[in-house]
Every structure is written in structure tokens, then in C-alpha cells.
C-alpha positions in Angstrom: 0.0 0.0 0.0 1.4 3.4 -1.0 1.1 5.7 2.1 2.5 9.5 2.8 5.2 9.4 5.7 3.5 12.2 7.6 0.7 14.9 6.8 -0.2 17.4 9.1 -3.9 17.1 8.9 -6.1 16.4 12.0 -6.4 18.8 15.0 -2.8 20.0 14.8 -1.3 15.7 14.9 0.1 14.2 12.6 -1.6 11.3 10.4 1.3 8.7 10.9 1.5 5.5 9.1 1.0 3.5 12.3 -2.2 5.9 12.6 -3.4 4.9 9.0 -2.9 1.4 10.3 -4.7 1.8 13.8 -7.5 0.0 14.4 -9.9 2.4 13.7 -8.7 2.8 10.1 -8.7 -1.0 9.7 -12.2 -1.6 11.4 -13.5 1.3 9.5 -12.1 -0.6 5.8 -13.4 -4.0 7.3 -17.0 -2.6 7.5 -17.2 -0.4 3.9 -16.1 -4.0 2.5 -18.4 -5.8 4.3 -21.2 -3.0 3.3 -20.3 -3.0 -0.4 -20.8 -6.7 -0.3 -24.7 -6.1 1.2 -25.2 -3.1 -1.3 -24.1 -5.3 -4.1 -26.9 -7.6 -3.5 -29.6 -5.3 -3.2 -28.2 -3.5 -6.6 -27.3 -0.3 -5.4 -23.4 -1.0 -6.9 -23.9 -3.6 -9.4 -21.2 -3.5 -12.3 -18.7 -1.1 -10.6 -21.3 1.3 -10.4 -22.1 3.6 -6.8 -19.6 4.0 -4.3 -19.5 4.7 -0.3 -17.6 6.9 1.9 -17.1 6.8 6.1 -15.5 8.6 8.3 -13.2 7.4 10.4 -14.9 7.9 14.1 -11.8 9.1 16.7 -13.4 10.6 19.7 -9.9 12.7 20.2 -10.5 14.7 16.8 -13.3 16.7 15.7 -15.7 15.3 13.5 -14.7 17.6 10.4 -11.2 17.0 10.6 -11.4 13.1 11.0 -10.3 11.0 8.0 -12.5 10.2 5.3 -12.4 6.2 4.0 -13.6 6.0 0.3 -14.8 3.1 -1.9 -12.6 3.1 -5.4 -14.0 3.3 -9.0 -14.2 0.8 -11.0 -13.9 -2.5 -8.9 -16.5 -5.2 -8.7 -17.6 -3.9 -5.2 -18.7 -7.2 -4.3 -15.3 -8.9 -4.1 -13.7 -5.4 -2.4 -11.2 -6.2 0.0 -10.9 -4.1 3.2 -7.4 -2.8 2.0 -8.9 -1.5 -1.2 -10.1 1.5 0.6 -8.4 5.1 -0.4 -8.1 7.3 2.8 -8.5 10.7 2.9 -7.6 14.0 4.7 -10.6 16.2 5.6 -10.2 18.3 2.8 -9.8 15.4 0.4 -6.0 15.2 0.0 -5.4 11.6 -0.7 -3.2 9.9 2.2 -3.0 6.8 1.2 -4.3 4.6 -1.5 -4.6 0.5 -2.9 -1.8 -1.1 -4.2 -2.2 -2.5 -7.8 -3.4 -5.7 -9.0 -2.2 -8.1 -11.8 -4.5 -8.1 -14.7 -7.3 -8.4 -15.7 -7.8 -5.5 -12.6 -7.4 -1.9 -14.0 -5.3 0.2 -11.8 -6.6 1.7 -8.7 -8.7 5.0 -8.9 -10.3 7.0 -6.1 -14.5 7.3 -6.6 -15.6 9.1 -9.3 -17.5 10.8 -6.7 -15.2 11.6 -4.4 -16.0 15.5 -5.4 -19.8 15.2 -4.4 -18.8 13.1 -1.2 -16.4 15.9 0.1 -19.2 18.4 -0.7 -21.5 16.7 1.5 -19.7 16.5 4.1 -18.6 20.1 3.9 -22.3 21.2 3.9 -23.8 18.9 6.3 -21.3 17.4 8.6 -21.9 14.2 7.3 -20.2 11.0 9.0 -21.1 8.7 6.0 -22.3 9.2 2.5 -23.7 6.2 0.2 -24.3 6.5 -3.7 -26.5 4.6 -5.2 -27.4 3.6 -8.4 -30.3 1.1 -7.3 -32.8 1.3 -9.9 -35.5 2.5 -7.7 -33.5 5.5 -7.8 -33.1 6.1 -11.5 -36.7 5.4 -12.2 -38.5 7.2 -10.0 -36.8 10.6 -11.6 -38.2 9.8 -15.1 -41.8 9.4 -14.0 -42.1 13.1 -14.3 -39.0 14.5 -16.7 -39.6 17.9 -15.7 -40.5 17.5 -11.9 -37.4 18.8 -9.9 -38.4 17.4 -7.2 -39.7 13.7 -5.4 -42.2 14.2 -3.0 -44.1 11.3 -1.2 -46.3 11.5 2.4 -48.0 9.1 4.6 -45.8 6.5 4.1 -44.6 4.7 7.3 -41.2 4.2 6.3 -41.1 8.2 6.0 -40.5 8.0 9.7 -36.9 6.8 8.8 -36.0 9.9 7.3 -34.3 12.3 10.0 -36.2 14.9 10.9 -40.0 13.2 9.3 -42.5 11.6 9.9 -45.5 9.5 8.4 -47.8 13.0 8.6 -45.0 14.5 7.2 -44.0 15.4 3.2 -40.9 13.8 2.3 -39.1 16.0 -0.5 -35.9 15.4 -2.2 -34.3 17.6 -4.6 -33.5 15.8 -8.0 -31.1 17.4 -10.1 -29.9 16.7 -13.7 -27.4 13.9 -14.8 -23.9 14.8 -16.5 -21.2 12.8 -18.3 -19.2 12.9 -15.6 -20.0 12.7 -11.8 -17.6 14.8 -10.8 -19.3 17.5 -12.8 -22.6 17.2 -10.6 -20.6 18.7 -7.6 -22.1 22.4 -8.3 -25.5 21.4 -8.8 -25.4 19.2 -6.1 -24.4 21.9 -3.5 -27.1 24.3 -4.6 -29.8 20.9 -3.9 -28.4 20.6 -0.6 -28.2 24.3 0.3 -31.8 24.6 -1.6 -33.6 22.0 0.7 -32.0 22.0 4.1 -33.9 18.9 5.6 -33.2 16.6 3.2 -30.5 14.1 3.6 -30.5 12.7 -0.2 -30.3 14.2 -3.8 -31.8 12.5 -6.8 -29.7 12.5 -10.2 -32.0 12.0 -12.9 -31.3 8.9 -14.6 -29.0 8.4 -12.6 -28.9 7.6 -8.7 -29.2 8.7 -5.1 -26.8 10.5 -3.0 -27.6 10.0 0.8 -25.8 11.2 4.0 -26.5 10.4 7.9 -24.5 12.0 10.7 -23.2 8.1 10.7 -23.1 5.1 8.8 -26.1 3.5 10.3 -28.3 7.0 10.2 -26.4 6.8 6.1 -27.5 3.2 5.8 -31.1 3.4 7.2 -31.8 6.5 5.4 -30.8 4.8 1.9 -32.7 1.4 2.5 -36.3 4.1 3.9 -35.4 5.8 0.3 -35.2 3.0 -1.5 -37.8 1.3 0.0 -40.0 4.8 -1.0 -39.0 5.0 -4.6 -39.9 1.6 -4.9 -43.8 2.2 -3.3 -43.7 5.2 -5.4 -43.5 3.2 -8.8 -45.3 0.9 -7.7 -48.2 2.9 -7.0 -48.2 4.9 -10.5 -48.1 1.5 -12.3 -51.4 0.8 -10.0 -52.7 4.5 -10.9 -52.7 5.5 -7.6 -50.9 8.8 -6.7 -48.1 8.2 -3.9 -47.8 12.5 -3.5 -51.2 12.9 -1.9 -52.6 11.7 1.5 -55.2 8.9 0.4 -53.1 7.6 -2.4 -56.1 7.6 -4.5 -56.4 7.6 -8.2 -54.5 9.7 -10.1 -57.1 11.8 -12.0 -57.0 14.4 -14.2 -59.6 17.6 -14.3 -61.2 16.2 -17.8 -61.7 12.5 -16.6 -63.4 13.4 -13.1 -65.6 15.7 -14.6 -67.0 13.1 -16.9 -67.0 10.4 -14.4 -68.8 13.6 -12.1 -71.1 13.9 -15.1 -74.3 16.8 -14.8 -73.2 17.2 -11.4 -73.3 20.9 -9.7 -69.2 21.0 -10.1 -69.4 20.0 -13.8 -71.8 22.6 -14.7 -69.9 25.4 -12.9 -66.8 24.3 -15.4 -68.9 24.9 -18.4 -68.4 28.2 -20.5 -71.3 30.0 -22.5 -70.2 28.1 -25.4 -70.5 24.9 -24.1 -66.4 23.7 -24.0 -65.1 22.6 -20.9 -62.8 25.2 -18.6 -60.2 23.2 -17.7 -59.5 23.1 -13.9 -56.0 23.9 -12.5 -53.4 20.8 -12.1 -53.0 22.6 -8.8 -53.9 25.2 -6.1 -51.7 26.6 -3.7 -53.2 28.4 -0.8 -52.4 31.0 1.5 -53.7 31.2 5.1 -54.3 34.4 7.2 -56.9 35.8 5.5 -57.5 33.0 3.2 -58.3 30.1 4.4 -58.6 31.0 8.2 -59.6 34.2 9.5 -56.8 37.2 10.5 -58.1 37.0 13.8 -57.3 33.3 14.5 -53.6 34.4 14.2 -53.6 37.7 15.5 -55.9 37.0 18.6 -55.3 33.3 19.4 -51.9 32.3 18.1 -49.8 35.2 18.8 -51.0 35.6 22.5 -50.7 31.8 23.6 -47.0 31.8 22.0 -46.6 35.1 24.2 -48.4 34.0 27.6 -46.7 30.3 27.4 -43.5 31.0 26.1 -42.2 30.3 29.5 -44.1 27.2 30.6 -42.9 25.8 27.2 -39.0 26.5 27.2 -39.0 25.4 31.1 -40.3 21.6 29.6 -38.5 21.8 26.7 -35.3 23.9 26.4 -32.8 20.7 26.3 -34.7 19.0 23.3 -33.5 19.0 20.0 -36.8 20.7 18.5 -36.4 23.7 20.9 -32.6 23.7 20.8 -33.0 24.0 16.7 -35.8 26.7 16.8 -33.3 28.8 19.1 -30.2 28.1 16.0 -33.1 29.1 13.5 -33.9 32.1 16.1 -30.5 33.1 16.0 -29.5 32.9 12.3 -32.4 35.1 11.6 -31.9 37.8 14.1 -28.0 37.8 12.7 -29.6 38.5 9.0 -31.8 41.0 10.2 -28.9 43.1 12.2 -26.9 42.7 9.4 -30.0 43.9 7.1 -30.2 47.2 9.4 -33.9 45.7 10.2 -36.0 48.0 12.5 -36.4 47.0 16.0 -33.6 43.7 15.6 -31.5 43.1 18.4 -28.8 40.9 19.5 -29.7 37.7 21.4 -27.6 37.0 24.0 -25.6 33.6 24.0 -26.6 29.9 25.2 -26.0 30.7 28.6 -27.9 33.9 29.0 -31.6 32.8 28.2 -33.5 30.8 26.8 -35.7 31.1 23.3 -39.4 30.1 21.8 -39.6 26.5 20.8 -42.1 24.9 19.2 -45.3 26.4 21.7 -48.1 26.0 19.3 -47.6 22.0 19.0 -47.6 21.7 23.0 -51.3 24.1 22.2 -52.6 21.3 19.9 -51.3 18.7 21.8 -52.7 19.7 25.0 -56.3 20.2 23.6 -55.8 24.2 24.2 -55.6 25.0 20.6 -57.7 24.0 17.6 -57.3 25.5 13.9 -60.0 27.8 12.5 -61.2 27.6 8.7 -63.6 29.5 7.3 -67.0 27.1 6.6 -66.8 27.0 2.5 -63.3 25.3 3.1 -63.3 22.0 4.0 -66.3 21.3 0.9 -63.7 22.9 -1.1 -60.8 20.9 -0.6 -63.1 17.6 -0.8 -64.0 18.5 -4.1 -61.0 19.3 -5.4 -59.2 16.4 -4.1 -62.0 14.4 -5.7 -61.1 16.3 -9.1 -57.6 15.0 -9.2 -56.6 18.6 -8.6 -53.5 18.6 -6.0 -53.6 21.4 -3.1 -50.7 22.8 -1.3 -50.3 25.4 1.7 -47.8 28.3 1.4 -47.5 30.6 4.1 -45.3 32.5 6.5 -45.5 30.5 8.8 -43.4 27.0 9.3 -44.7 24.1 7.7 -45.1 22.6 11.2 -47.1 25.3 12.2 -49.4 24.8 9.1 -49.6 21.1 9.6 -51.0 22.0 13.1 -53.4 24.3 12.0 -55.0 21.8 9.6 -54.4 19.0 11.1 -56.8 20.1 13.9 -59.2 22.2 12.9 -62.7 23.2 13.1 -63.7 21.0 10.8 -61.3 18.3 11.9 -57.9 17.0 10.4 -57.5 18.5 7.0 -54.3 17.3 6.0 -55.6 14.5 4.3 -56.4 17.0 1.3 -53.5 18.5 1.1 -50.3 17.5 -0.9 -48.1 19.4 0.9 -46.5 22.7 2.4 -44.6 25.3 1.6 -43.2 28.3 4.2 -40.5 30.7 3.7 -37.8 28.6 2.8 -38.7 29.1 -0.9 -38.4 32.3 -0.5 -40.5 36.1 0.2 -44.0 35.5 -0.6 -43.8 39.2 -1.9 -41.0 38.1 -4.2 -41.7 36.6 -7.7 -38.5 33.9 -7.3 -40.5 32.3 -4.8 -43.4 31.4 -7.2 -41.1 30.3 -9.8 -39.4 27.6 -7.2 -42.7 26.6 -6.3 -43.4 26.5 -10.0 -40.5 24.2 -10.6 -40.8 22.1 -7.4 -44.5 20.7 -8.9 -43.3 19.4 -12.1 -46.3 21.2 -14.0 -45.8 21.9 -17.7 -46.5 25.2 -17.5 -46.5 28.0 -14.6 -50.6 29.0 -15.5 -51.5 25.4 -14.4 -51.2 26.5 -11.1 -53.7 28.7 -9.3 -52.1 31.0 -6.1 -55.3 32.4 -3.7 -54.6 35.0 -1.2 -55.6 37.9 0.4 -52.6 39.9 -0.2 -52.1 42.2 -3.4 -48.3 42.3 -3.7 -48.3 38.1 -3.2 -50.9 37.6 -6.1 -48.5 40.6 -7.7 -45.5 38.2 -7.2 -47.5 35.0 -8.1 -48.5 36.1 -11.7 -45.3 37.5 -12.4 -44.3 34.2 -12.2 -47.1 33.0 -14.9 -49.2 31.8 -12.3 -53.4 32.4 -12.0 -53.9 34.3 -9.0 -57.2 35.1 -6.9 -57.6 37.5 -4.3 -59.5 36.0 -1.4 -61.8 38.9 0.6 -62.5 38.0 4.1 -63.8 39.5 6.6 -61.1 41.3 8.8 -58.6 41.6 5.6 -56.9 45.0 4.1 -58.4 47.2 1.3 -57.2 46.4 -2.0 -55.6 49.0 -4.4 -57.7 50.8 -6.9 -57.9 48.7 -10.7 -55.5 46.4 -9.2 -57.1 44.1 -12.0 -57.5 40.7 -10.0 -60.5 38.1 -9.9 -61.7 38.2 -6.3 -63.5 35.9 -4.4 -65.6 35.9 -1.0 -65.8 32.0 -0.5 -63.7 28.6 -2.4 -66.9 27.9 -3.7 -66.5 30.7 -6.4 -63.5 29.1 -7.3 
């Protein structure tokens, strides 16, 4: 084995050849053979393809300067040997790599990947990263050529996914294939910065890319996304569609208007000429003002977060949830200072205080809370669901605050109409980007199949500059709209 004498690399030691021999290097090769072996027989790295890499655990360095073990391109992964295994520095610098084999082998080469690993681990502190090719994979992306994203929900193996579960939408980014794998590294980066929960990117045609904080969290994840690719195609063989609650049929607007027939819905779609007006592929709804009155939020929602704030943090300061709404607390206060936004000031550090959490789940939880929608609501969303026509939530708030507010409402648990959510992450609702990634994200063919309802001028302004139908939504309680703004309006869904 070719091996550098000495390279100054982790936490100010030096990486010494008795250190690339230690045990934890060895125990580390022993387990990516014995992995690539597994992964061979489930297809994820059949004929050379896919690769793997670990990090090598050593609680005396820090995670992002331990070395990185990586699988090599172009071996039959299957018959991998533990000393086939290229190490690497943190930053990629190769330490030591496999010796060469007699023909027929080709000569050793470090994973094709080995860009796209390093920028996973850069991004996300990743402990291990797995690339498949598994078929599952490669098909699911071509379903829907121009979707840019895979999105599946109520699924139990969801619940594998960090950060999900079965209530929750599971959406990974899927990105376009190139020639060369190294060459997906850019794209990749912008997936993974894009869509901060996820823990996989899709390459169309391709693969999967998935990272855990270890190798099991790496290896669960892959066998849950494999496992949902798979239900996925199955269920669009069985015309069933996997992206909404019910899995029910998919449908389009034309085929569930004639199996509606003369009913009330079907008429309202006729024009004075007698054609058909074609419903939306898909509706994406605001929800102050909207769907739920201003006053629900102003009056009910903003004063429990207020008067329990500290009840809440006392219970749940030290759990992850809390600890990561204080991080997302943080980042955005550091934006806003840096923004010279009114009234922003500094938060002091860990040890000073302590920061809102998740309050309005404890609400729901505890039976003190329940979600308000205005009556023509729920008939709405039943009949659109029963159209084929997909419905989506984007609002301000976080999608966990908007699966709360429909999932106990009212008029009981609405989710199961809904496709799925969208908050802030995409971007300003005043800003016409954000409808474009929204636009992109559903796979429509063009932007005008969606329709955007809201109550807010400057958000349906945004929408249609992205070439989406808007509506404005008048409620009681909501703002004054400009003069001519030259908007369809509506005082109840069933208009729509």
C-alpha cells in the first residue's frame, strides 16, 4: 500500500503510518467491504457502479477533521477487499491509496464521486455518504422528466427519514445527470443548500446521493429511500398517486368531470359556449386571511405563543426541537442586524436565556388550541381532491405550524387534502422567485396550471409574475385592496 510518511492534517497531529494502520482505520475498511458486499446484493453498486464513503470515528479529533475512508472506482464492489479503501484528509488530499493488482484488474482510482462526497460533508457534517445507483433511484426521476423534485407523504417508512414523519411530506431535490460525476458537484451543493432537511439528492437517470451523521443513520436513510422510490412506482403502475394523503387515483380535471357527469361542479366548469374550462393541475393556498380568518392568528396564536413561552421552554429547552428553533432564532436575528432591520437586536448567548420553541404543538397537543377555517373550506378541498386537482399550503409560517393548524381544525384534520406545504424557505411571498421555485418544485408543464389564492395584493402581484393564475381571497377582517389592481376576487372557495 502506498502511504505518505507524515501529513499534518487532523487537529494540529500528525496522520502517521502507524495511525493509517490503527485500528480504527482497519475496522473502518473492514466494515465499507463488508457494506459493499450487502449493497451489491440489493443492486445499489452492481457493475462497478455507486460507491460509499465513512469517516473514520476518533473521539480525540473533531468530526470535520477526521479522515475520510472512500470506496474506489471501478472494482466489482462485491469482491472489495478491506485494503482497497483510499483514505483521505478532511479536505480530500489523498493519504494513502490501494496497491495495484495483476491483470485483468485496471489500476486503482479513487470514486468518481469523491467531489460530491467531500461536498457533503462540507455542507452537512456528514459521517457517512452512500451513492447509489439502485434502480428505484433512477426510475423514480423519469416518472415526471420535468418535476425537480420527489415528494411522497403518509408512508410509514417516511418515519426513517431524520427529521420526518408518516404526517409529514418527504421531498428530495432531483437534479440533472452529467457525463461525468464529478461535474454534478455544483449542482449538487445548490440541492443541498436549496432544501436543508433533506439528507438525499436525486440525479436524474442516474442515482441517489444520501448522507446520515453516521453510517447506520447513512444506511437506514438509503434502505427508507429505496424502499419509498420503490412504493412510489409501484403505485403509479397501479394509478394510484403516492404525492397525496389517500393515495387515490391519479385523475385528471377532464376524466373526473365526466365520471362527475351533470353534477353541480361539472356545470360550474362549463363556458357559455359549451367547452369545458379546464380546472388547475393545482392550487396553492395562502392562510391568514384566506383560508382561516386574521383573527385566528392575530388573537389566538400570537398571545398563547406570548403567555406560554415560558411554561414551554422550562419543559422543553434541552430538546433537539427547541434547541433547533433557538439556532433558526438566531440565524435570523444575525440576518436581520446585518439587514439594518427595525427593531432587531442581538440575542444573547446559550447561557444567557433561553428562546421560543415549538409552543403551538404543545397548544394542539394539549387540547388548548384548535385551527379555524372558514365554513366553504373544507367542501372545497373535498372537491378538489375528488377532481384530481393537487392542493398545497404556502404561508409565512413554518410548515409545522401549518400542519398544526390543519391537522386540527374546526372541521377536523384537514391534512388529508392536502399534498403538501410550503413556508419561507422558498423564498419572500412578496417576491416573484419564490413562485417560480414553487413553480419548478411541482413538475407542471407550464407555470398558469397553477392557481395561487390569497388575500394579499403584492403576493398575487408576485404570483402572476411568475405565470401563475392568481385570486384574491376577501374575508372579513382583511386590508383594502388598491384601486384597478385588476384581480379576480372571491368571498368564498366555492367561487373558485
Amino acid at each position: 500500500m502506498a502511504a505518505a510518511p507524515a501529513v499534518t492534517a487532523l487537529n494540529g497531529l500528525k496522520v502517521t503510518q502507524a495511525y493509517l494502520e490503527g485500528k480504527a482505520v482497519k475496522e473502518t475498511k473492514v466494515l465499507m467491504a463488508e457494506l459493499c458486499r450487502q449493497f451489491y446484493t440489493l443492486g445499489w453498486v452492481s457493475g462497478t457502479g455507486g460507491s460509499i464513503a465513512f469517516k473514520v470515528h476518533d473521539d480525540s479529533i473533531p468530526k470535520s477533521h477526521q479522515l475520510i475512508l472512500m470506496s474506489p472506482s471501478g472494482v466489482q464492489k462485491e469482491r472489495m477487499e478491506p485494503d482497497d479503501m483510499y483514505v483521505l484528509s478532511h479536505n480530500g488530499s489523498v493519504l494513502s491509496s490501494p496497491s495495484a493488482k495483476p491483470y485483468p484488474h485496471k489500476p486503482p482510482k479513487c470514486s468518481d464521486s469523491s467531489p460530491v462526497f467531500l461536498k457533503a460533508y462540507e455542507l452537512r457534517d456528514a459521517g457517512a455518504v452512500i451513492h447509489s445507483h439502485g434502480i428505484e433511484s433512477c426510475i423514480v426521476t423519469m416518472i415526471n422528466p420535468l418535476s425537480k423534485e420527489f415528494r411522497i407523504t403518509h408512508m410509514e417508512m417516511i418515519k426513517g427519514i431524520k427529521g420526518h414523519g408518516y404526517y409529514d411530506e418527504l421531498v428530495v431535490p432531483i437534479i440533472e445527470n452529467t457525463a461525468y460525476e464529478y461535474e454534478l458537484t455544483d449542482s449538487l451543493a445548490k440541492a443541498i443548500e436549496a432544501y436543508p432537511k433533506s439528507t438525499a439528492v436525486l440525479v436524474r437517470n442516474h442515482g441517489v446521493y444520501v448522507w446520515g451523521d453516521t453510517w447506520i443513520s447513512a444506511k437506514t436513510q438509503t434502505e427508507c429511500y429505496h424502499y419509498l422510490f420503490d412504493a412510489a412506482i409501484k403505485l403509479h403502475q397501479m394509478g394510484l398517486d403516492w404525492s397525496t394523503p389517500n393515495h387515490g387515483p391519479i385523475q385528471s380535471a377532464r376524466s373526473s368531470l365526466r365520471i362527475a357527469g351533470e353534477s353541480n361542479l361539472s356545470v360550474k366548469a362549463k363556458k357559455d359556449n359549451g367547452d369545458i374550462d379546464p380546472f388547475p393541475r393545482c392550487i396553492v393556498l395562502d392562510i391568514e386571511g384566506t383560508t382561516t380568518p386574521i383573527s385566528f392568528v392575530s388573537e389566538v396564536l400570537f398571545p398563547y405563543a406570548r403567555d406560554n413561552v415560558g411554561r414551554h421552554l422550562s419543559l422543553t429547552y434541552d430538546t433537539p426541537d427547541t434547541q433547533k428553533d433557538i439556532k433558526l432564532l438566531r440565524s435570523q436575528v444575525e440576518s436581520d442586524l446585518e439587514q439594518g432591520v427595525p427593531g432587531a437586536v442581538p440575542i444573547p448567548p446559550d447561557d444567557a436565556g433561553k428562546e421560543e420553541g415549538h409552543i403551538w404543538r404543545t397548544g394542539y397537543e394539549n387540547n388548548e388550541l384548535e385551527g379555524i377555517v372558514f365554513d366553504d373550506v373544507p367542501e372545497a378541498l373535498e372537491k378538489w381532491h375528488a377532481l384530481g386537482i393537487k392542493v398545497y399550503i404556502y404561508s409565512s409560517g413554518s410548515r409545522l405550524a401549518q400542519r398544526l393548524i390543519f391537522g386540527k381544525t374546526n372541521h377536523g384534520d384537514l391534512r388529508k387534502y392536502l399534498s403538501g406545504f410550503f413556508d419561507t424557505t422558498v423564498g419572500n411571498k412578496k417576491e416573484t422567485r419564490s413562485y417560480v421555485e414553487i413553480s419548478e418544485s411541482l413538475g407542471v408543464d407550464k407555470p398558469s396550471d397553477i392557481l395561487f389564492v390569497t388575500d394579499v395584493y403584492q403576493e398575487a402581484t408576485a404570483a402572476k409574475g411568475a405565470g401563475l393564475e392568481a385570486i384574491i381571497s376577501i374575508r372579513p377582517g382583511n386590508g383594502t385592496l388598491p384601486e384597478n389592481h385588476g384581480f379576480k376576487t372571491i368571498k368564498s372557495f366555492s367561487e373558485i
